[in-house]
N, C-alpha and C positions, 0 to 999 in steps of 0.2 A: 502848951502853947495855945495862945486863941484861935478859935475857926475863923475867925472874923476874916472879912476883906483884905485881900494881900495886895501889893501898890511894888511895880517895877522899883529896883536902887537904882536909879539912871545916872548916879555918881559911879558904885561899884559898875556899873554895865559898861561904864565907859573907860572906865580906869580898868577892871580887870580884860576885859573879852576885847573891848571897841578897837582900841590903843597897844592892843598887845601883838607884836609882827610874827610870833609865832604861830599866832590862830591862823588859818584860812580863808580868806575871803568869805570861800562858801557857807565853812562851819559857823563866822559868826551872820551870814543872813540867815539861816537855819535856826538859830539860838535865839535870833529876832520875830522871825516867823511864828516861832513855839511860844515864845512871848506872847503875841498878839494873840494867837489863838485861845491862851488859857484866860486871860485878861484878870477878873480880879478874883484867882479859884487857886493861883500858883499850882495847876496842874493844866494838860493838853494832851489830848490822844486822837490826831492828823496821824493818818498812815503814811508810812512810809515814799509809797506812791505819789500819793498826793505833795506832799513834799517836794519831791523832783519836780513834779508837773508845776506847782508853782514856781521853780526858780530854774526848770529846762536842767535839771539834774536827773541823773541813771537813780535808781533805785540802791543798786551797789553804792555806788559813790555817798546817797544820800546816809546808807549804815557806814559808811566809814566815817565821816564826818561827825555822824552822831555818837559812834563809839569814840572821837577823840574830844569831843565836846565832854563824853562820861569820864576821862581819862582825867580831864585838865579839874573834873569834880563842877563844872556848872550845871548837871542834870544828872538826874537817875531816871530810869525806868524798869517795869514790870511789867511781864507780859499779861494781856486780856485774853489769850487763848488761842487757839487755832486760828489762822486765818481772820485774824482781826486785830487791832491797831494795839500798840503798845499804850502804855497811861507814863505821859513823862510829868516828872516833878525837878524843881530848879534848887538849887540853891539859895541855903539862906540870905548869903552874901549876897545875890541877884534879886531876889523876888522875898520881900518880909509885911508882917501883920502891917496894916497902913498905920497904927498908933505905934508902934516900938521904931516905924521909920521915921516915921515926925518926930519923933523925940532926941532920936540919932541924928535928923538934920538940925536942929534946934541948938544939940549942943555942941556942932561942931560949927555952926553958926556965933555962938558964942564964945569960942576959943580962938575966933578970927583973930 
């Protein structure tokens, strides 16, 4: 796959995670949050803490969330070590190369 620049699905974001009642309020501002933070690198490593403190979330609450965000398959992560942040990575379906998405809007633009 290309390293190049990666561009939000804001079609799949919306269709899978936005719109879906099984998600959590929380889990999908979370899932939004890690978004913005990774911006165009399709990876983010916001600790834990920090997480909550943005959105007035427990630290507990913010891994369970995150564990059921890993569960539904929109993020993986790897840990960085002792006492340091996790490195999350999305889903292709959420987060892809900006030219393989353009090409995927293109043709479903075309099949209107």
């Amino acid at each position: 796959m290309n390293m190049g620049k990666f561009r939000i699905n804001q079609i799949a974001l919306r269709n899978i995670v936005w719109r879906a009642p099984e998600y959590p309020l929380a889990a999908k501002v979370l899932l939004l949050d890690l978004l913005w933070y990774a911006g165009n690198s399709n990876s983010a490593f916001p600790s834990q803490k920090t997480l909550g403190k943005n959105h007035g979330l427990s630290s507990r609450y913010v891994r369970k969330m995150l564990k059921l965000l890993k569960e539904y398959g929109c993020i993986t992560w790897r840990k960085s070590g002792f006492s340091k942040s996790n490195h999350y990575t999305f889903s292709t379906d959420l987060y892809g190369v900006i030219n393989e998405t353009i090409n995927e809007e293109q043709t479903d633009e075309g099949t209107k």
